[in-house]
Backbone as numpy.savetxt, mean C-alpha at the origin, in Angstrom:
# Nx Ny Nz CAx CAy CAz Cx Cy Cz
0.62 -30.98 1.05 -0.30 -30.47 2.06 0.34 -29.36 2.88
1.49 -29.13 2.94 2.12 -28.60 3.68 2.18 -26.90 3.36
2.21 -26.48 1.66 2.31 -25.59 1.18 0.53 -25.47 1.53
-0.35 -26.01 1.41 -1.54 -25.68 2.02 -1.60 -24.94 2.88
-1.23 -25.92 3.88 -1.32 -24.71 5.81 -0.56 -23.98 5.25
0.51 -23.39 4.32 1.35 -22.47 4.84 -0.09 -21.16 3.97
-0.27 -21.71 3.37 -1.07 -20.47 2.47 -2.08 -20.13 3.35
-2.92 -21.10 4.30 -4.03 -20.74 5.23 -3.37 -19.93 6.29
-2.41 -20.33 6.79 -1.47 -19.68 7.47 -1.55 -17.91 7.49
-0.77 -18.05 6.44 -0.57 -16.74 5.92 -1.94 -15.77 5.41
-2.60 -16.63 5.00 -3.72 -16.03 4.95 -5.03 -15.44 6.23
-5.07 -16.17 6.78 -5.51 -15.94 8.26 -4.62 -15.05 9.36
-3.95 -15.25 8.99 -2.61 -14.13 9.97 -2.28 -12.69 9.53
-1.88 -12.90 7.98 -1.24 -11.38 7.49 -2.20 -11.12 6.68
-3.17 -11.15 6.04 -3.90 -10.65 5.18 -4.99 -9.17 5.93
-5.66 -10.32 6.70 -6.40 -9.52 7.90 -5.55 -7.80 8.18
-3.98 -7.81 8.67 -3.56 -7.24 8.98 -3.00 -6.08 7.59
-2.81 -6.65 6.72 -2.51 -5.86 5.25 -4.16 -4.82 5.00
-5.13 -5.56 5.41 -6.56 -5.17 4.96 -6.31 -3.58 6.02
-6.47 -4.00 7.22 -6.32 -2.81 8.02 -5.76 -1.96 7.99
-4.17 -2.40 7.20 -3.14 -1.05 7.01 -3.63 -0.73 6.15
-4.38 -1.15 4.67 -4.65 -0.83 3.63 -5.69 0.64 3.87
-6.55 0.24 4.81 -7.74 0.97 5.19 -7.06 2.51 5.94
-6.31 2.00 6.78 -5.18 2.91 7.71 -4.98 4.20 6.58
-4.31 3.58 5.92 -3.97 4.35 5.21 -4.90 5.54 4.03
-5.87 4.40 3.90 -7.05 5.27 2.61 -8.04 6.35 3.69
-7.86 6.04 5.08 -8.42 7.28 5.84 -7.59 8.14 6.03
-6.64 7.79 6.07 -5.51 9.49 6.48 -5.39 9.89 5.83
-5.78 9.38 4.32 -5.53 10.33 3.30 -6.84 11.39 3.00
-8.30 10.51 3.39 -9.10 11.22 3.23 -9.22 11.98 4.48
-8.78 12.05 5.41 -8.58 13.00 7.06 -8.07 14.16 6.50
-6.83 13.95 5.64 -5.91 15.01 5.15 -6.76 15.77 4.27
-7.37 15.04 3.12 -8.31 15.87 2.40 -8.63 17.00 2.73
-10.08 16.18 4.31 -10.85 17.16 4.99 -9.90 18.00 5.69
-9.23 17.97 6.35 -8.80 19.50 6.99 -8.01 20.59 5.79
-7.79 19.90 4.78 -7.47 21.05 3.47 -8.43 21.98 3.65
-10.13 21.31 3.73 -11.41 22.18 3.49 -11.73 22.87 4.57
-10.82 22.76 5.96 -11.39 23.09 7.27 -10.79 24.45 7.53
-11.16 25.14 8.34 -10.39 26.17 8.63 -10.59 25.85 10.10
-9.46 26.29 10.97 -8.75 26.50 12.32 -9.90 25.02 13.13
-9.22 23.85 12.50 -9.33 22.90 13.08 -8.02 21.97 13.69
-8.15 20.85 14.37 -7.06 20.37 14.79 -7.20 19.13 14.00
-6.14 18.75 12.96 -6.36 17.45 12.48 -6.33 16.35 13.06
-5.86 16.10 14.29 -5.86 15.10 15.10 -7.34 14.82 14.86
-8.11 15.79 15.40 -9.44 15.75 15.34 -10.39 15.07 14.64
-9.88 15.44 13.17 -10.51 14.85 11.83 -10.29 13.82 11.55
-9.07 13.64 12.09 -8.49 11.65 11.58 -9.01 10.78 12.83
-9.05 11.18 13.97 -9.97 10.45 15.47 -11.60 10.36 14.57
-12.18 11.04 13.94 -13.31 11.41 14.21 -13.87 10.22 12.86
-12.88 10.09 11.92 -12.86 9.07 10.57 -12.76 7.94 11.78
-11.51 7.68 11.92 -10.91 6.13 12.59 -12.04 5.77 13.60
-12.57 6.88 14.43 -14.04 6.67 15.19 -15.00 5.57 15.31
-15.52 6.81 14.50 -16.60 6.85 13.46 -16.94 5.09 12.63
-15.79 4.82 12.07 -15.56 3.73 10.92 -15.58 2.35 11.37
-15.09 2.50 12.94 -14.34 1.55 13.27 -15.48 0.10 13.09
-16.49 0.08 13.60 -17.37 -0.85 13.19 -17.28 -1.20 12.13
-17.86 -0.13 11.14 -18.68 -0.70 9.40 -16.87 -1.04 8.63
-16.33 -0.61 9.27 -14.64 -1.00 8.70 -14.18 -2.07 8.87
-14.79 -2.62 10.11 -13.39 -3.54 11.31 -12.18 -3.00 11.10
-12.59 -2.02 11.77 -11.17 -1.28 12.60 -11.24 -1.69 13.91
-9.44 -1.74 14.40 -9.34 -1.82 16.45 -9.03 -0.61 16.70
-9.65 -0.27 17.95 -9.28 1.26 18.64 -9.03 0.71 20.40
-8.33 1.68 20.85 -8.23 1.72 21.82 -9.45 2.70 22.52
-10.18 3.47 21.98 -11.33 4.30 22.22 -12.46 3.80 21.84
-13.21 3.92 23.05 -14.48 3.19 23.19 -15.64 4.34 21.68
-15.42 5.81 22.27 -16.65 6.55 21.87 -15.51 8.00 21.59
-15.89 9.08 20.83 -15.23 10.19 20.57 -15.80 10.74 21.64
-15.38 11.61 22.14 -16.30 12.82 22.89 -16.58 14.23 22.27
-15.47 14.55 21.62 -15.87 15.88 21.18 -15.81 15.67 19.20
-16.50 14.64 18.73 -16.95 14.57 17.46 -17.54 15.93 16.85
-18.06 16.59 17.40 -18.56 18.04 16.47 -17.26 18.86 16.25
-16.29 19.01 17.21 -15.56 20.20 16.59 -14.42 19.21 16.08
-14.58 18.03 15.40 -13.56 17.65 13.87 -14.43 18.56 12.67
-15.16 19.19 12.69 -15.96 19.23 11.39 -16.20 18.20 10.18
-16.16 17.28 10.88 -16.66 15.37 10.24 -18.17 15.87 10.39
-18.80 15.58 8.81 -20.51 14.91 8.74 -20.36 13.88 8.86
-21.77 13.72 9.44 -22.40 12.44 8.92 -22.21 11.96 7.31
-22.28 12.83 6.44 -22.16 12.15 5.03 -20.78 12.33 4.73
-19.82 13.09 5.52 -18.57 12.85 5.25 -18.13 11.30 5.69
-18.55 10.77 6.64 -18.28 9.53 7.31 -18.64 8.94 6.15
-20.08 8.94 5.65 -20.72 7.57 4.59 -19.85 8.03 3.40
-19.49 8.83 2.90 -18.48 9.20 1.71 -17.70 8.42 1.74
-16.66 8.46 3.37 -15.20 8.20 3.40 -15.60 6.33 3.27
-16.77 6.01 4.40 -16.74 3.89 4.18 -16.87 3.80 2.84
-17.71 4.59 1.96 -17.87 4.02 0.42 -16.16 3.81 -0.45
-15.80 5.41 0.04 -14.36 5.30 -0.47 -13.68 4.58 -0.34
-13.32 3.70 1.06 -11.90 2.81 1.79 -12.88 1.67 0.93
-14.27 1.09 0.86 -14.63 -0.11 0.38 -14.58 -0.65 -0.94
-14.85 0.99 -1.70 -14.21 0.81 -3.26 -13.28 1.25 -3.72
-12.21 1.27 -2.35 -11.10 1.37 -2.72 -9.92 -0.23 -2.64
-10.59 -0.73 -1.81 -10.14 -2.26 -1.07 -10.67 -2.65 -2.40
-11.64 -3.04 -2.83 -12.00 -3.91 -4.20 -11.35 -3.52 -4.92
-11.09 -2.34 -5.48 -10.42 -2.11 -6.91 -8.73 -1.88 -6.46
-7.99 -1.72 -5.52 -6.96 -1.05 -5.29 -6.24 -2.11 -4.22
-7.01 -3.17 -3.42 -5.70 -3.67 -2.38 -4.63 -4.69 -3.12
-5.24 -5.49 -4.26 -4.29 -6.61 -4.96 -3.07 -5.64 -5.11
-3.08 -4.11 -5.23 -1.64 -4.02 -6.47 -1.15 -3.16 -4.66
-1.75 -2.86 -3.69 -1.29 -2.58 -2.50 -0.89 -3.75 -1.67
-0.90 -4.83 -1.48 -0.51 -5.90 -1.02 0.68 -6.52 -1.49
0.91 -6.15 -2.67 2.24 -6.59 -3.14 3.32 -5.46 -2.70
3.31 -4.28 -2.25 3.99 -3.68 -1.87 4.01 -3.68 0.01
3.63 -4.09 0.34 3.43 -4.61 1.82 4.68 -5.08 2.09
5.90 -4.45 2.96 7.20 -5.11 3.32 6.59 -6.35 4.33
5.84 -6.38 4.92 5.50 -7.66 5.80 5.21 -8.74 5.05
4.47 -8.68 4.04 3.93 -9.86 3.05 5.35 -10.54 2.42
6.96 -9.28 1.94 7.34 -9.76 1.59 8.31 -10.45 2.10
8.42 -10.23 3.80 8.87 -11.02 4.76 8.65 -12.49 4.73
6.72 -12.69 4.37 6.99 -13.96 4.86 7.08 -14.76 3.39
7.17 -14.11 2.62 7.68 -14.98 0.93 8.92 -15.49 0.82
9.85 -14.20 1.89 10.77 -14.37 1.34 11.54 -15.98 2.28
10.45 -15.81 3.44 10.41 -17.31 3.96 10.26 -18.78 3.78
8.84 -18.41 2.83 7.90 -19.25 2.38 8.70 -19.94 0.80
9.27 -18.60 -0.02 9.76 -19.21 -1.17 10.82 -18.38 -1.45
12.39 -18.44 -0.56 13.13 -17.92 -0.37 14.16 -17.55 -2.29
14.03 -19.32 -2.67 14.59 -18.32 -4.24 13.78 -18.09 -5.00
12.85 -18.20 -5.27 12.12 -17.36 -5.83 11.87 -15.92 -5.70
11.99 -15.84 -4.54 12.27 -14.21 -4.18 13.36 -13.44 -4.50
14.45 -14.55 -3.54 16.03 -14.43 -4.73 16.20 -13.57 -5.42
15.69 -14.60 -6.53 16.00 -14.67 -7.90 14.90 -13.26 -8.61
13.96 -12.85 -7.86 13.20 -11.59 -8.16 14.26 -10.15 -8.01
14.78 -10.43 -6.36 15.43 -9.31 -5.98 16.46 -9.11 -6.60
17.62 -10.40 -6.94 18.63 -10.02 -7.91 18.39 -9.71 -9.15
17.12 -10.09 -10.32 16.29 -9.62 -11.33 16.38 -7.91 -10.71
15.91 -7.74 -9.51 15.43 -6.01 -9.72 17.11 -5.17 -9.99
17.98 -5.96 -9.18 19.49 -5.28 -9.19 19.58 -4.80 -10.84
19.52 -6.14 -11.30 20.01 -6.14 -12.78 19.04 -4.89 -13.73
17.99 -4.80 -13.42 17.18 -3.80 -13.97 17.42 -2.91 -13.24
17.93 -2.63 -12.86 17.77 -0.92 -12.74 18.94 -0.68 -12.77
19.95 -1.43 -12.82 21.57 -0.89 -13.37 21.30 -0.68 -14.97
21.00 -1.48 -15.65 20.24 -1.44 -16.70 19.57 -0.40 -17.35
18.69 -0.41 -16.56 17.82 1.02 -16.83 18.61 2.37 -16.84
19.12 2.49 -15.52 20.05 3.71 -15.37 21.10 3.38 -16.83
21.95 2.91 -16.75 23.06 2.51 -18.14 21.89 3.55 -19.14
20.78 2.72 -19.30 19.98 3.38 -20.82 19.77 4.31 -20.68
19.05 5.04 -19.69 18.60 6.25 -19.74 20.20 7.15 -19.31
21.15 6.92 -19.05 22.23 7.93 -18.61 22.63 8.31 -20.47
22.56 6.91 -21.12 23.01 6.77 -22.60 21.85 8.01 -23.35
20.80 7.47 -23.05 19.83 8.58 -24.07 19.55 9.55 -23.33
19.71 9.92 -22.37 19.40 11.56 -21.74 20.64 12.24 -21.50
21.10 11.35 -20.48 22.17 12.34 -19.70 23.66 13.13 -20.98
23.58 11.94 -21.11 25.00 11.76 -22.43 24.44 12.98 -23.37
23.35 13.15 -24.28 23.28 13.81 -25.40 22.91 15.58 -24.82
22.56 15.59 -23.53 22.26 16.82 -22.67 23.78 17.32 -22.74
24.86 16.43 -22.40 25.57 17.02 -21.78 25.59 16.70 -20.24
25.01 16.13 -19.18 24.33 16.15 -17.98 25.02 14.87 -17.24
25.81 14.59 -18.11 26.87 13.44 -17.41 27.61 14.00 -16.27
28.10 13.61 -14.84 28.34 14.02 -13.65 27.28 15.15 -13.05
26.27 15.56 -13.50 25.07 16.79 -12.68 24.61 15.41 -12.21
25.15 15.81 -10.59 23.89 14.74 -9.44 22.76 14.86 -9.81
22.44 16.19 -9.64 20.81 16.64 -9.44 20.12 15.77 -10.72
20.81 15.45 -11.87 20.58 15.24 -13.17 20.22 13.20 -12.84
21.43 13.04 -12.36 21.49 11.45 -12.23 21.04 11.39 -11.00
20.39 11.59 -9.84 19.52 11.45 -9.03 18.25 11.17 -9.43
17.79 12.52 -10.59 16.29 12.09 -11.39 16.35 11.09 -12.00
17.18 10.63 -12.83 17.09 9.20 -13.72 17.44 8.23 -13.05
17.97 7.88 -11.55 18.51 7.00 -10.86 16.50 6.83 -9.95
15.97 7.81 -9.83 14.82 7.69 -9.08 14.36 6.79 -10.17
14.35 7.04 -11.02 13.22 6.52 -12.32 13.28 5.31 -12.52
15.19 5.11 -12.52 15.29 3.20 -12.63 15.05 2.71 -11.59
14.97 3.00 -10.16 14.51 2.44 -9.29 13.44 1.98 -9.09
12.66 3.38 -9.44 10.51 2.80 -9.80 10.85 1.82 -10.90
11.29 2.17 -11.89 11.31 0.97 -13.06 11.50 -0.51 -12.51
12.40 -0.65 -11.92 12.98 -2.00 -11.26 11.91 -2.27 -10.12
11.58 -1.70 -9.58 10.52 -1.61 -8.63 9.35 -2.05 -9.10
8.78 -1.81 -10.42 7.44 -1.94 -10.65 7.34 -3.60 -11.33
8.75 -3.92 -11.87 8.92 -5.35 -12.34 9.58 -5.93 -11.51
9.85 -5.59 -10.63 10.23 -6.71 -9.16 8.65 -6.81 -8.81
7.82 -5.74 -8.84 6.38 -6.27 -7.85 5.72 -6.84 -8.89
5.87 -7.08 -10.20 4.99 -8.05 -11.68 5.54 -9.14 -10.77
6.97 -9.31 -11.11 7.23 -10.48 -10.49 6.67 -11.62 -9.61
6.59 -10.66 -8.21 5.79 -11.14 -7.11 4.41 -11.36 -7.46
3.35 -11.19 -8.20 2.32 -11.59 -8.54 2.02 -12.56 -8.45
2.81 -13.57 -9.72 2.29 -14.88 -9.58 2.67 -15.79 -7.80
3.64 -15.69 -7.50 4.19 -15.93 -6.05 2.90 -15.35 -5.34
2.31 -14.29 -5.30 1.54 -14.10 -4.45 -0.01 -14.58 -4.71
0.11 -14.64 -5.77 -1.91 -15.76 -6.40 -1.62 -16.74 -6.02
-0.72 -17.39 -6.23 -0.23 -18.54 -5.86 -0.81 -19.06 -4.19
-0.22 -18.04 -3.79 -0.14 -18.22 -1.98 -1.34 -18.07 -1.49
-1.66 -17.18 -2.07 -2.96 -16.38 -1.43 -4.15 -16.50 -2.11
-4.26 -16.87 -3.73 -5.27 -16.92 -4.34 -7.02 -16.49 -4.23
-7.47 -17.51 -3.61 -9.13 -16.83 -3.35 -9.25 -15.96 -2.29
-8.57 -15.99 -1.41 -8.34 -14.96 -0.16 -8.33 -13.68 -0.70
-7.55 -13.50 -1.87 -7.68 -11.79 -2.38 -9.06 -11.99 -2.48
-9.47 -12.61 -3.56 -10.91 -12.15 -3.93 -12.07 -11.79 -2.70
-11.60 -12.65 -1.76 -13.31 -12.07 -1.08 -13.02 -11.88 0.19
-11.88 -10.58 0.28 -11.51 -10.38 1.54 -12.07 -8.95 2.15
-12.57 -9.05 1.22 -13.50 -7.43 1.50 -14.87 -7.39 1.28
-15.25 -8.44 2.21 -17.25 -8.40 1.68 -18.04 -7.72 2.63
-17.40 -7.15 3.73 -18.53 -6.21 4.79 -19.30 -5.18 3.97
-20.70 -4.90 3.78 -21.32 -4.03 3.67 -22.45 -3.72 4.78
């Protein structure tokens, strides 16, 4: 029963908060978009006028009640309904593989199921020494490119994503586990 509360726990506490950064984030990117298209605007502007705007049909928190000067972001109205469609089908199809990269989530795993996590993080060491070893063997070595930083910086980035992307497989099951139906229907506002 105990691993129970911890999953309601965690679920009621950090999920909520992963959802919001998740969202946080899929508007600044579309803020950034729009002022690409803007000319001699202030982006502050454009990203107030999203975060605004949203904050209801989102559940977003603001410290701002109302925008005041909403016309000169050059935000539509159908830019607004664009951007909720975007963050909502972006949360359905996109937060499971964003939640596993959440350093807070993996705070409290590494609480919740300390070797198991372990035993993930020392797994990632071993892969990507690994990785680097192979790829220094089939690139660097037959280039010639053995001691060029610039050379083993690029293939040292690569084993890192590599090790990176099977440290977060890893965390998967650890995280269905924990969290299970909570992914599924944590995004039903329409």
């Amino acid at each position: 029963m105990q691993k129970k509360g911890n999953t309601i726990t965690i679920s009621r506490r950090w999920l909520p908060r992963g959802v919001r950064c998740s969202v946080w984030g899929k508007l600044e990117q579309i803020a950034r978009e729009k002022v690409r298209t803007l000319a001699l605007v202030d982006e502050i502007e454009v990203w107030l006028a999203y975060q605004n705007k949203l904050k209801k049909s989102l559940g977003l928190t603001s410290v701002t009640a109302e925008m005041r000067f909403f016309d000169v972001s050059g935000v539509t109205v159908t830019d607004l309904q664009d951007a909720e469609l975007q963050v909502k089908a972006a949360e359905k199809s996109e937060f499971r593989e964003w939640i596993l990269q959440w350093g807070p989530l993996h705070r409290v795993l590494e609480r919740k199921a300390p070797e198991r996590v372990n035993a993930l993080r020392e797994k990632q060491i071993s892969d990507y020494e690994e990785t680097y070893r192979m790829l220094s063997d089939t690139e660097l070595r037959p280039s010639g490119l053995v001691g060029n930083t610039d050379a083993e910086r690029t293939i040292g980035a690569r084993a890192m994503e590599s090790a990176k992307k099977t440290f977060l497989d890893g965390l998967r099951p650890l995280v269905e586990e924990m969290l299970g139906s909570y992914l599924n229907v944590q995004w039903r506002r329409n």
